[in-house]
C-alpha positions as CSV (number, residue, x, y, z in Angstrom):
1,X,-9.2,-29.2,-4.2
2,X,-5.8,-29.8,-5.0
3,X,-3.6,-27.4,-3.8
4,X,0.0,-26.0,-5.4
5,X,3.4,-25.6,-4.2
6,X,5.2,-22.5,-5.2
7,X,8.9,-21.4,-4.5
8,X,9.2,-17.9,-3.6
9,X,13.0,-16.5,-4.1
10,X,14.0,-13.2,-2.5
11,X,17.2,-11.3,-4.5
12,X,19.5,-8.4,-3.7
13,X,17.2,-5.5,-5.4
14,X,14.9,-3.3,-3.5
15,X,11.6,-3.8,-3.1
16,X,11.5,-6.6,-0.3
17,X,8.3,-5.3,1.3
18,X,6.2,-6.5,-2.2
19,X,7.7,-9.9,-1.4
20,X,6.3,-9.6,2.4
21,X,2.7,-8.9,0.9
22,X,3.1,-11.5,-1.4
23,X,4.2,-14.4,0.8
24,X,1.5,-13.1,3.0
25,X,-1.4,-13.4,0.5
26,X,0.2,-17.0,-0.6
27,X,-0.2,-18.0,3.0
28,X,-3.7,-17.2,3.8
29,X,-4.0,-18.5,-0.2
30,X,-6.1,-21.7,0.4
31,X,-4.9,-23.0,-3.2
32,X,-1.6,-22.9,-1.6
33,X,0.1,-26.0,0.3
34,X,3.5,-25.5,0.5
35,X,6.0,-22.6,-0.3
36,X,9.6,-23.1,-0.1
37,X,11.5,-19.6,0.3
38,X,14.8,-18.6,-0.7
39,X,16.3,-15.5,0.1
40,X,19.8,-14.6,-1.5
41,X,22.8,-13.9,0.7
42,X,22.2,-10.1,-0.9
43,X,18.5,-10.3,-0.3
44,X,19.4,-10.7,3.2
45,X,21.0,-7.5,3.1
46,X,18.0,-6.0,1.5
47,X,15.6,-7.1,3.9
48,X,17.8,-5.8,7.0
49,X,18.3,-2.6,5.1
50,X,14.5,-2.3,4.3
51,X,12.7,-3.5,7.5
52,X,16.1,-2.0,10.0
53,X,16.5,-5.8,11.1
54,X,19.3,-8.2,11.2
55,X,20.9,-10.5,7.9
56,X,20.3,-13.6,9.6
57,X,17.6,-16.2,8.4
58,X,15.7,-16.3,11.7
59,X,15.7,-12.4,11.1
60,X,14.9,-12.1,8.0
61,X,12.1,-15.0,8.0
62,X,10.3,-13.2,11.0
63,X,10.8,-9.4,9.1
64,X,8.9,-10.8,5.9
65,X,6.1,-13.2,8.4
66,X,6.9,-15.9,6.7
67,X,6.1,-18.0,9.4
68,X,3.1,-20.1,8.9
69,X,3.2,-24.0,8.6
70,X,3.2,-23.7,5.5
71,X,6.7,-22.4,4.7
72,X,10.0,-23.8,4.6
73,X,12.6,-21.8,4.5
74,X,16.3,-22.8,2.2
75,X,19.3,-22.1,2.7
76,X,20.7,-21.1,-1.0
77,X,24.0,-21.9,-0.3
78,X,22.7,-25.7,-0.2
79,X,23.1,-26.6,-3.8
80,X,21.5,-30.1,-2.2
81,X,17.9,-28.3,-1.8
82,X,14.5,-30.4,-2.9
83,X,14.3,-27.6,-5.6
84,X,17.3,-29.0,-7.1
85,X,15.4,-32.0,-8.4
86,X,12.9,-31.6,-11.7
87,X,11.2,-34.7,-9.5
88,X,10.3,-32.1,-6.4
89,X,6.7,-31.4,-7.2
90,X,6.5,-27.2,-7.7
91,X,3.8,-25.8,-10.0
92,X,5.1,-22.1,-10.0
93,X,8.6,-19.9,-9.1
94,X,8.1,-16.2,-8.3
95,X,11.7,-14.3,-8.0
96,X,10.6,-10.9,-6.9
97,X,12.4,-8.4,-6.5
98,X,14.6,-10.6,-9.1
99,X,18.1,-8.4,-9.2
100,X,19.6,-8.0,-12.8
101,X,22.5,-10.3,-11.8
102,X,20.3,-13.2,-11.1
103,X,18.4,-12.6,-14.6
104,X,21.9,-12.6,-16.1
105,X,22.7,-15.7,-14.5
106,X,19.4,-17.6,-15.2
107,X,19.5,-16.7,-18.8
108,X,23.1,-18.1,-19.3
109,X,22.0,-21.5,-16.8
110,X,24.6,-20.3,-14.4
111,X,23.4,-21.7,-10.9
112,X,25.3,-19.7,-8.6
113,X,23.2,-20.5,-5.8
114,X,20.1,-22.7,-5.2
115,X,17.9,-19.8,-6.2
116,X,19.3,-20.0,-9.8
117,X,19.3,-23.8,-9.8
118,X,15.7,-23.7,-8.8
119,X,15.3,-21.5,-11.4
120,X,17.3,-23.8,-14.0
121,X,14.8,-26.9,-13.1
122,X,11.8,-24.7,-13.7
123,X,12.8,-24.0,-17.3
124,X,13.6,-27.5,-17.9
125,X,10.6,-28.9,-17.1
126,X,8.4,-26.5,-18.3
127,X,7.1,-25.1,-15.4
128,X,6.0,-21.4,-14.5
129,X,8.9,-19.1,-14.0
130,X,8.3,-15.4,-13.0
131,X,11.1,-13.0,-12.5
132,X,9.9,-9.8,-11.4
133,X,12.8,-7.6,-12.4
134,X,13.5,-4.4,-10.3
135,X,16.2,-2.3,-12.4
136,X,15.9,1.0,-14.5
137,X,17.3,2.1,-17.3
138,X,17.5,-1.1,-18.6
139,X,21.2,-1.4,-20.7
140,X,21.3,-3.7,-23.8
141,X,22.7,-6.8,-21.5
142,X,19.4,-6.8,-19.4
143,X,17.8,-6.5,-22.5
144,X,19.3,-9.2,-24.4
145,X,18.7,-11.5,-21.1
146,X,15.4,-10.7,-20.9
147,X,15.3,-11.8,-24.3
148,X,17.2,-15.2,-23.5
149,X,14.9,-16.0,-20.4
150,X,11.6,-15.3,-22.0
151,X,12.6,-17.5,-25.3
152,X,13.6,-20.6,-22.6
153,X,10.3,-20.4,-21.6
154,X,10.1,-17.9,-18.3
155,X,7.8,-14.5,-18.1
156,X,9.7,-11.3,-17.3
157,X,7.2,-9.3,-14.9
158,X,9.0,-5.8,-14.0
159,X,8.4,-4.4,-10.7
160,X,6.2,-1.9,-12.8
161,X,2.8,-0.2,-11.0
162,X,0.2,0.7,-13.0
163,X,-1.4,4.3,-12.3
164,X,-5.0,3.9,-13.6
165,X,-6.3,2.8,-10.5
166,X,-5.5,6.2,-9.2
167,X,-3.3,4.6,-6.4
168,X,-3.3,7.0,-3.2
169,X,-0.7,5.0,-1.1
170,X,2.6,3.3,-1.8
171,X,0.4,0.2,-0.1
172,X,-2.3,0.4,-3.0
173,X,0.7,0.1,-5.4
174,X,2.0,-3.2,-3.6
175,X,-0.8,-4.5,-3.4
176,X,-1.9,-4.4,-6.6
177,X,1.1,-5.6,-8.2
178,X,1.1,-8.6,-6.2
179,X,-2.8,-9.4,-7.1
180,X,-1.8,-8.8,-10.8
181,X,1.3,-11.4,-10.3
182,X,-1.4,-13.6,-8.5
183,X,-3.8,-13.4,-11.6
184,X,-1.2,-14.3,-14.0
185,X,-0.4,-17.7,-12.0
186,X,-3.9,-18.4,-12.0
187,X,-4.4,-17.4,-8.2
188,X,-6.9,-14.6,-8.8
189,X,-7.5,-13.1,-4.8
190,X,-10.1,-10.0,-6.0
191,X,-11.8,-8.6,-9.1
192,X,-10.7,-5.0,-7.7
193,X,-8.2,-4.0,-10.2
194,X,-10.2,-5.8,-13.1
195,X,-11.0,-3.3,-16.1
196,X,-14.5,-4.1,-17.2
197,X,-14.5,-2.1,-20.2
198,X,-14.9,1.2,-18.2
199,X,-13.4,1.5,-15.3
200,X,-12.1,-1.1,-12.1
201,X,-13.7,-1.0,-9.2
202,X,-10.5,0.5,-7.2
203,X,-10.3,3.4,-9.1
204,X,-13.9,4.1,-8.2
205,X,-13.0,3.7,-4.5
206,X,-10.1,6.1,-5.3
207,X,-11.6,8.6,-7.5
């Protein structure tokens, strides 16, 4: 089986604790080899504010358990990462939460950071890009850069739960959002939320 790498970037919007749950399903993922994780200088900030911890990396790597072998953490102030390169072999780029800023700055190929670079190389070489934006309203300028991501080739997946599962917990809503984001790469972990015509088997369990 050959198995992916995926980058996993962490930005300054709430909602940190989906990207716990889904580094931890990419870790016990099988199909997974490597991650490489990036968290912004503002998703530092997040994270402490979110999980009471401290901003520093060692922090903030142990307060999302990212902390098998299989993860490397970046710093994104180090324009000089391996995700610079369209050479370093990465199959698939999850930004979640992904703050309207960074959108802004990805749609315009403004590499602020190595999180937008990364970002930059996916598009270029045609790779998988998902940027699960976390921001309502939405004004006209996220609009338009959703817009100018989508038509260079990445998929806009908003931080959106969906309720006919009949989710009881803030949990069930995590964790399905992350299976659904799982599905779309191609890294399918249950047939749970699956509508079969009639119903999904979680809503069963729920109803």
């Amino acid at each position: 089986m050959t198995q992916q790498n995926v980058t996993v970037a962490v930005t300054g919007a709430g909602g940190t604790g989906v990207a716990k749950a889904l580094l931890a399903a990419l870790q016990q993922d099988d199909r997974i080899g490597h991650i490489d994780l990036l968290v912004s200088a503002n998703g530092r900030k997040l994270v402490a504010f979110e999980f009471q911890t401290a901003e520093d990396p060692d922090s903030v790597v142990r307060a999302l358990e990212a902390t098998s072998h299989k993860v490397r953490f970046l710093d994104p102030a180090d324009m000089s990462g391996p995700v610079t390169s369209g050479s370093y072999p990465t199959d698939a780029m999850i930004i979640l939460p992904c703050a309207a800023g960074v959108l802004g700055r990805i749609a315009h190929g403004h590499t602020e950071s190595l999180v937008e670079r990364a970002a930059d190389v996916m598009l270029k070489q045609r790779r998988r890009l998902v940027l699960c934006l976390r921001e309502a309203p939405l004004n006209l300028i996220h609009l338009r850069n959703m817009v100018a991501v989508t038509e260079a080739g990445a998929t806009v997946y908003p931080m959106i739960p969906t309720y006919y599962n009949v989710p009881e917990t803030l949990a069930q809503l995590r964790d399905e959002f992350v299976e659904r984001v799982l599905q779309f790469l191609g890294l399918p972990g249950t047939d749970r939320y699956q509508w079969d015509g009639t119903d999904t088997a979680a809503r069963r369990a729920h109803a």
